[in-house]
C-alpha positions as CSV (number, residue, x, y, z in Angstrom):
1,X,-1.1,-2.2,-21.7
2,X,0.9,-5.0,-20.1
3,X,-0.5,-6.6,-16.6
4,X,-4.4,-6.2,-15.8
5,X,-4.2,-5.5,-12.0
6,X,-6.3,-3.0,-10.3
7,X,-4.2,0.2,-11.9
8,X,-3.7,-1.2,-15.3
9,X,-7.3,-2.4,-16.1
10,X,-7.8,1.4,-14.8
11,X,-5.3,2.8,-17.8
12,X,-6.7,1.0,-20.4
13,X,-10.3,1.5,-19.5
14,X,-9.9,5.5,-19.5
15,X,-7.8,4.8,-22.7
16,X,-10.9,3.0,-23.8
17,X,-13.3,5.9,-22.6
18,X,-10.9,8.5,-24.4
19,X,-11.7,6.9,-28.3
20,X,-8.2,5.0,-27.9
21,X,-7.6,2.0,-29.8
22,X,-6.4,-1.0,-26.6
23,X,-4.8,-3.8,-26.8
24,X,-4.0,-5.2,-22.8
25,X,-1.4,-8.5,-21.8
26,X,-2.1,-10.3,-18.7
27,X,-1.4,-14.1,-17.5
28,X,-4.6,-14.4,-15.9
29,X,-6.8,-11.6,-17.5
30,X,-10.4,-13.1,-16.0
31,X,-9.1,-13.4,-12.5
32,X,-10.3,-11.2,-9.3
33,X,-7.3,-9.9,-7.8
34,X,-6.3,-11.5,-4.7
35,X,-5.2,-8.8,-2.3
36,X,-7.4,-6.3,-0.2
37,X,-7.5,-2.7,-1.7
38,X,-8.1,0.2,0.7
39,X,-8.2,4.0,0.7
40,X,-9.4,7.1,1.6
41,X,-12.5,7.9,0.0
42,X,-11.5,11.3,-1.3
43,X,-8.4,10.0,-3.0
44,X,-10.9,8.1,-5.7
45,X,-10.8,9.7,-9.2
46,X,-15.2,11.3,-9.7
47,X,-15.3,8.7,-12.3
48,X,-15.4,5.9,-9.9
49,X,-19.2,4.8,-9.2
50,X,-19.9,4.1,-5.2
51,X,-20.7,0.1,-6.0
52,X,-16.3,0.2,-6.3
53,X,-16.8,0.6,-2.5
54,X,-17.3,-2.4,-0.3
55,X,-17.3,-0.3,3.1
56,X,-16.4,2.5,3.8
57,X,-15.7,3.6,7.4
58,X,-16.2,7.5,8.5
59,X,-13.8,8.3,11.4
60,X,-11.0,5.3,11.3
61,X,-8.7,5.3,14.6
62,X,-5.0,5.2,15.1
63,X,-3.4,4.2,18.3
64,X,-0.2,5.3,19.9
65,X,0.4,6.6,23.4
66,X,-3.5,7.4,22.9
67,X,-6.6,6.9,20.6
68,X,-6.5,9.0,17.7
69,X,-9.9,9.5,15.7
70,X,-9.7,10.4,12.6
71,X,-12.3,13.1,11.0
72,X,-12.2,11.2,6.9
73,X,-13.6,8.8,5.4
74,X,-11.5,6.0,4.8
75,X,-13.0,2.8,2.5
76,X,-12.1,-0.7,1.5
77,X,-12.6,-1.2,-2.2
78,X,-14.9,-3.8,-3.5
79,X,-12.9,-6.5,-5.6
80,X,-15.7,-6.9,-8.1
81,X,-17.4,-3.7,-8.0
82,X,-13.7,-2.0,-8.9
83,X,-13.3,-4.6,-11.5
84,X,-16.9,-4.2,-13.0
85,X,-16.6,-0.2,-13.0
86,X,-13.1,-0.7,-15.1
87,X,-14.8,-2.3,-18.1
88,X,-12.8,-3.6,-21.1
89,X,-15.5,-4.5,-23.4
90,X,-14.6,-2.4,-26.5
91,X,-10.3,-3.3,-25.8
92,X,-8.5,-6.5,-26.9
93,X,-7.7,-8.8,-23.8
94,X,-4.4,-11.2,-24.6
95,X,-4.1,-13.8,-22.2
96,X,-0.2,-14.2,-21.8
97,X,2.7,-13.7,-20.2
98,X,5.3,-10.9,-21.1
99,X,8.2,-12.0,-21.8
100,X,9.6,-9.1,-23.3
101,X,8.6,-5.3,-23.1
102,X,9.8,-2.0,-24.9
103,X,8.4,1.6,-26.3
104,X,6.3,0.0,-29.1
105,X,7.0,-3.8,-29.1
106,X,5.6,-6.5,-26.4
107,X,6.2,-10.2,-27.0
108,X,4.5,-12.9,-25.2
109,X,5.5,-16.7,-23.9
110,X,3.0,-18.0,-26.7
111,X,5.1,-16.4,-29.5
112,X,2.7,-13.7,-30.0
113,X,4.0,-10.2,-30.4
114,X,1.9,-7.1,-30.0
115,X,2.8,-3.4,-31.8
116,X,1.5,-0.5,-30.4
117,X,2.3,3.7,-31.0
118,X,2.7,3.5,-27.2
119,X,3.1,1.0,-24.5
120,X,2.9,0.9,-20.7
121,X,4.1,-1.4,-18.3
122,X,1.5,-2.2,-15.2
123,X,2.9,-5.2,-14.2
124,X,3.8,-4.6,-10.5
125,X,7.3,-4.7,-8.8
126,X,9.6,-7.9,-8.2
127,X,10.4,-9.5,-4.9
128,X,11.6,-6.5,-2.8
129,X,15.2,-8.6,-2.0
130,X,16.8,-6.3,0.7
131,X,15.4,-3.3,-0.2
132,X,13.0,-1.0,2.3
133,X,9.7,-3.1,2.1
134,X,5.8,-3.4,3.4
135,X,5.4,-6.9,5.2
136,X,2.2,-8.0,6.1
137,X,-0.1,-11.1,7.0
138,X,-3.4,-10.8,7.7
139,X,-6.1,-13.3,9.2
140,X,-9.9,-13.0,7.8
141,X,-11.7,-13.5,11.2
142,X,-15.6,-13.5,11.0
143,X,-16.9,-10.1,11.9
144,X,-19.0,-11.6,14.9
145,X,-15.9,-13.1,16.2
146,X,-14.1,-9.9,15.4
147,X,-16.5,-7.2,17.0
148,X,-14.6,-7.2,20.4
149,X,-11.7,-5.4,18.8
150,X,-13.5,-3.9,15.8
151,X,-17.2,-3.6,15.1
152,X,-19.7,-2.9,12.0
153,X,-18.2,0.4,10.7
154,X,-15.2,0.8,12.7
155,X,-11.6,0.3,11.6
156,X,-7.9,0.7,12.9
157,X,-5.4,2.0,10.3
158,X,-2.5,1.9,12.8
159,X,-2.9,0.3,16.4
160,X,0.6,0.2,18.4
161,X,-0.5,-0.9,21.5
162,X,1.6,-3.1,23.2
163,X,-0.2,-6.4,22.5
164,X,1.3,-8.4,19.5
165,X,4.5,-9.9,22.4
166,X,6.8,-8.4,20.6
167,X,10.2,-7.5,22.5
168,X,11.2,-3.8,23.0
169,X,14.6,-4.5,21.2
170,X,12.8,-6.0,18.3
171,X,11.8,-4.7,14.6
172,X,8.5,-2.9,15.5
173,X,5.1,-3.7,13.9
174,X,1.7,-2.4,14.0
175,X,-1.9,-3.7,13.5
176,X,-4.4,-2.7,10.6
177,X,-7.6,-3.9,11.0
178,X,-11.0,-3.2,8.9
179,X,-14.4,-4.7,7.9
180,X,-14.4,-5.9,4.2
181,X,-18.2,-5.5,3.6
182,X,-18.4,-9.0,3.2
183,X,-19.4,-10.2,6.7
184,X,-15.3,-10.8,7.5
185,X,-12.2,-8.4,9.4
186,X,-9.2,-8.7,7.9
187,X,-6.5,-8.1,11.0
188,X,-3.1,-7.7,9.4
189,X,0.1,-7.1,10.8
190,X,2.1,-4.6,9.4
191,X,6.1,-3.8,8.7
192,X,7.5,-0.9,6.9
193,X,10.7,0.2,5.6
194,X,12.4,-2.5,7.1
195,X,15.5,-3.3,4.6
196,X,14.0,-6.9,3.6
197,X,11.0,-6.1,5.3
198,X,9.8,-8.9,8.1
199,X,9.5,-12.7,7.7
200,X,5.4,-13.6,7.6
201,X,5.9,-16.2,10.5
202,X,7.1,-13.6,13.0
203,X,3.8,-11.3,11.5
204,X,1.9,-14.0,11.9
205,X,2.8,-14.8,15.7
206,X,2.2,-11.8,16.2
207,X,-1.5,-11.0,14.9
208,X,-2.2,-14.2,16.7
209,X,-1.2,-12.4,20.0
210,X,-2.9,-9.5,19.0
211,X,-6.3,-11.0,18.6
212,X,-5.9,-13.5,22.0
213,X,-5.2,-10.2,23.6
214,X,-8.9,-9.3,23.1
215,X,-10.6,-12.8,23.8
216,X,-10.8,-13.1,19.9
217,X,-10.9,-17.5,19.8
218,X,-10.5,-18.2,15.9
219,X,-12.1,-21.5,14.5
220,X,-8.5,-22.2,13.4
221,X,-9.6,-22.6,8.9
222,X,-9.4,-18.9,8.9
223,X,-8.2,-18.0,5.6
224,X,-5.0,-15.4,5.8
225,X,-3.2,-13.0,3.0
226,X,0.2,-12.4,2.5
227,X,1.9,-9.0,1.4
228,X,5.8,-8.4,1.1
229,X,6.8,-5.5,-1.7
230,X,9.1,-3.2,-2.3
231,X,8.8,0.5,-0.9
232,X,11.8,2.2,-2.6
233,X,10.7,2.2,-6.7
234,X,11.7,5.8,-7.7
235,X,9.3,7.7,-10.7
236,X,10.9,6.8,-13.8
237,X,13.2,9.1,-15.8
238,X,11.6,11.4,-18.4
239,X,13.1,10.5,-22.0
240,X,14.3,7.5,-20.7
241,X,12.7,5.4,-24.0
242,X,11.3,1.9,-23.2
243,X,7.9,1.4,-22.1
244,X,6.3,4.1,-19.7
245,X,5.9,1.9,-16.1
246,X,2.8,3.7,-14.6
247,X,1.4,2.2,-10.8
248,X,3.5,0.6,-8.7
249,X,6.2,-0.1,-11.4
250,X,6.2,3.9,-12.1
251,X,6.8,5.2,-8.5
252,X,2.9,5.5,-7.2
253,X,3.8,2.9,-4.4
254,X,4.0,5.5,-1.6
255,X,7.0,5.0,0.5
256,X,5.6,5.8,4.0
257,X,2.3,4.2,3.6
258,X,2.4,1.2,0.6
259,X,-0.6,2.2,-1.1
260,X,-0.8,2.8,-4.7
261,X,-4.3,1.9,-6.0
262,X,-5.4,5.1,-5.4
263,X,-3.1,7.3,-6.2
264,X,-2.9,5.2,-9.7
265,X,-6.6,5.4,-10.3
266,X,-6.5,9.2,-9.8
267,X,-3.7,9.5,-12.1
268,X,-4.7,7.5,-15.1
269,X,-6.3,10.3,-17.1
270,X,-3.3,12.6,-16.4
271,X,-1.3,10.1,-18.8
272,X,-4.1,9.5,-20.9
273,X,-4.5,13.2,-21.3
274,X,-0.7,13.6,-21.9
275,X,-0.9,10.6,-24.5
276,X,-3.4,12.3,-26.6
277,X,-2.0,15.5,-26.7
278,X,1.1,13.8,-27.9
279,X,3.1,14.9,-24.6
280,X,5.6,12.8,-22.7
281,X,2.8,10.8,-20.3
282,X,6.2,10.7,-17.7
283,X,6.5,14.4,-17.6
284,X,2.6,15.1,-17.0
285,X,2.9,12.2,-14.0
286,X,5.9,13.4,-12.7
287,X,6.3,17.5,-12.2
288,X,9.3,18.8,-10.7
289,X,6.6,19.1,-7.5
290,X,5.7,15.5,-7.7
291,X,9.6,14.4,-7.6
292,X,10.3,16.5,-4.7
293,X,7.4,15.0,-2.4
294,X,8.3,11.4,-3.5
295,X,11.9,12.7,-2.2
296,X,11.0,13.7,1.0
297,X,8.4,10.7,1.5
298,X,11.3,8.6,1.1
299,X,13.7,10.3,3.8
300,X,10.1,9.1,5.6
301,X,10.7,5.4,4.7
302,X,14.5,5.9,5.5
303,X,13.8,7.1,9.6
304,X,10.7,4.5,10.0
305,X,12.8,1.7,9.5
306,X,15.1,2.3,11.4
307,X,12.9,3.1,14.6
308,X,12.4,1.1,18.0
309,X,8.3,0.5,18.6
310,X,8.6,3.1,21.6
311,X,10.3,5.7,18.9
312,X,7.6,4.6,16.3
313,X,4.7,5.4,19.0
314,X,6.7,8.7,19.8
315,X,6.9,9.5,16.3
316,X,3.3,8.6,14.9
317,X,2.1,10.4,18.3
318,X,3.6,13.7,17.1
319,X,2.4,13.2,13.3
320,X,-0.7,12.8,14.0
321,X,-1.1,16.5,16.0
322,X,-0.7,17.8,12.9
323,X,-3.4,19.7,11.0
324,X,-5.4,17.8,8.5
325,X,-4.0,19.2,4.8
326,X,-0.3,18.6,6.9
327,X,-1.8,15.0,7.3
328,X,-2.8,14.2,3.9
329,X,0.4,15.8,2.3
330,X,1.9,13.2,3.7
331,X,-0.8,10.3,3.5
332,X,-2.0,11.5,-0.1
333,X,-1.5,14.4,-2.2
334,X,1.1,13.8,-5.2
335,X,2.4,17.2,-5.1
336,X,1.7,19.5,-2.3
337,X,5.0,20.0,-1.2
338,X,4.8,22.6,1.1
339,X,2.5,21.7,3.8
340,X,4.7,18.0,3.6
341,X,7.7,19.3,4.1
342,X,6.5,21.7,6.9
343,X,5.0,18.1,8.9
344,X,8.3,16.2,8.4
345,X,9.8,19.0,10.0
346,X,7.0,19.3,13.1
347,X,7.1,15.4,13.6
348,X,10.9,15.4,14.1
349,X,10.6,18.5,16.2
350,X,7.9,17.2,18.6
351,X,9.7,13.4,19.0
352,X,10.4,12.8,22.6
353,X,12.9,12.4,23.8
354,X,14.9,14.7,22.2
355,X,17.9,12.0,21.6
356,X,15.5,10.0,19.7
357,X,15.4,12.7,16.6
358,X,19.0,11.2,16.1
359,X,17.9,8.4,14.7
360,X,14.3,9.4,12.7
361,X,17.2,11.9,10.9
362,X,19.6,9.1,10.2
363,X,22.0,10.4,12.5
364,X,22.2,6.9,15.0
365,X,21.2,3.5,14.5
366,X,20.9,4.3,10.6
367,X,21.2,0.4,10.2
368,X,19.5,-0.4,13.2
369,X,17.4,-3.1,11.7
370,X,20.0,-4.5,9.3
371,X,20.6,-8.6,9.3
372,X,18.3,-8.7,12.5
373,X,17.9,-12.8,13.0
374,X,13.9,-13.5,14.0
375,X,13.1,-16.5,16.2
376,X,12.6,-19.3,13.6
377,X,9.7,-21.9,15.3
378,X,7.1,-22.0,12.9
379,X,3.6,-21.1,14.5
380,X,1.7,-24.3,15.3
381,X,-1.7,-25.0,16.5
382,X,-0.4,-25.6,19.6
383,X,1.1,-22.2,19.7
384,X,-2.0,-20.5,18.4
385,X,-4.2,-23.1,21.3
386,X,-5.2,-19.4,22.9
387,X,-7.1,-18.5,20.2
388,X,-8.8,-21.0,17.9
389,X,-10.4,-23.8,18.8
């Protein structure tokens, strides 16, 4: 196993669990991952104990032209608790970097090189370049500062409301904004499936607004987190030799969303299963099913990034109409195609104005967003004077 994040400690611990002889590569093997993990709480394999939870939040809202409440259970996942349920006590931890990675063979910076009947690459995705991409930045704002926009239990998953100052003819964004458990609310900023994705300045300006918007007045240390990945990684090729990429690498970032823990954790005793049966671990992950709704998540990715904010409220307004298995064919399930092609088609159908299906089809404005130039004044404290002390 090669990289130890939150999806490859999860391989190699069910490899562990399953009798299997592990050997896993990571830099920085002892170290709690930095970003914040979220999901919905019935995306998390039965395996998972509840102390992987950190807070979990019953109805989370989403905000276009209205409030939308929504009926399941949404969590944030405990940094320690995940990584003390994915215990590697009975595996061989390398610390080192990769420096080369094939079907049976990984060689490390140190010199060392590791043999194995079967190896799989966890290591995440490069620097997205100009491909469709997830931008965020996020500010960690005390949750007694924070409870005039969100309180103990509460959480926005998409707010659109016309608060962060952005522009009508600029890229749109949208705020996500939860407890963490820890006595902190992350507000983050969010782009997706812009080509390139959206500098963390302008993301940055515009949480700031965001928050003065609601009287929040930050202390001004706050800590913040960064996020800019890659949307597009397609599911590998079956037979294609080489190691097996499995997470992120392996095409479990969802395009519409740019979540992948989840999906990842679920899926880990699928390849597992696979490996011990001797069966291609690619072909168990990835159905003809599975390939079609990563397909038609990405012709998702394609008309989000290319939408005004007015056409993104118009569009997420519609979506969320839909019935709930409609919803989560889109938000979660790896391959219930049916139901996700049939709210695709209902989204476009009910966008209004009519005109505006043009472009969420590809038809206009495909590159819409394309070499877009974003003011470049850095934020200053002077800038930020409305909302920290």
């Amino acid at each position: 196993m090669v990289g130890l994040g939150p999806t490859g400690r999860a391989l190699a611990h069910r490899a562990m669990r399953a009798g299997l002889s592990v050997v896993a590569v990571d830099p920085r093997p002892d170290r709690l991952w930095p970003p914040t993990y979220s999901c919905w709480v019935d995306e998390l394999p039965e395996w998972l104990p509840d102390s992987a939870i950190a807070q979990r939040i019953e109805a989370p809202v989403v905000w276009t032209k209205a409030e939308h409440r929504i009926d399941r259970p949404y969590c944030v996942l405990s940094k320690q608790g995940l990584r003390d349920a994915l215990s590697l006590e009975r595996a061989t931890v390398l610390a080192g970097r990769a420096t080369s990675v094939d079907a049976h063979r990984v060689e490390l910076n140190d010199g060392t090189t590791v043999t194995a009947a079967t190896v799989f690459d966890a290591r995440g995705l490069p620097s997205p370049g100009s491909r469709r991409t997830a931008s965020a930045h996020g500010i960690f704002v005390d949750a007694d500062r924070a409870a005039p926009m969100v309180g103990d239990g509460e959480g926005l998953l998409l707010d659109w409301r016309d608060e962060n100052g952005a522009g009508p003819h600029e890229p749109p964004s949208f705020l996500y904004a939860v407890p963490l458990g820890d006595g902190t609310v992350i507000f983050e900023e969010t782009s997706l499936g812009l080509r390139g994705g959206m500098p963390q300045r302008e993301l940055r300006r515009r949480t700031l607004n965001r928050l003065a918007a609601h009287g929040i007045r930050l202390r001004g240390d706050e800590p913040s987190e960064a996020a800019h990945y890659p949307l597009d990684q397609p599911p590998p090729k079956r037979g294609a030799g080489g190691a097996i990429p499995f997470g992120s690498r392996g095409g479990m970032m969802h395009p519409c969303t740019g979540y992948s823990v989840a999906d990842s954790l679920a899926l880990a005793d699928t390849a597992i299963d696979a490996l011990r049966a001797g069966a291609d671990p690619v072909a168990a992950l990835w159905s003809r099913r599975a390939r079609l709704v990563y397909w038609m998540r990405m012709r998702g990715v394609y008309g989000l990034g290319r939408l005004t904010t007015a056409q993104s409220i118009a569009m997420f307004d519609a979506f969320f109409t839909a019935s709930p298995r409609r919803q989560r064919a889109l938000l979660s399930a790896h391959d219930d195609y049916a139901p996700l092609g049939a709210v695709l088609f209902m989204t476009v159908a009910r966008t209004w104005p009519f005109r505006w299906r043009y472009d969420l089809v590809g038809w206009t404005n495909r590159n819409r967003w394309v070499g877009y130039e974003y003011a470049t004044e850095p934020v200053t404290p002077s800038s930020r004077s409305s909302t920290s002390r």
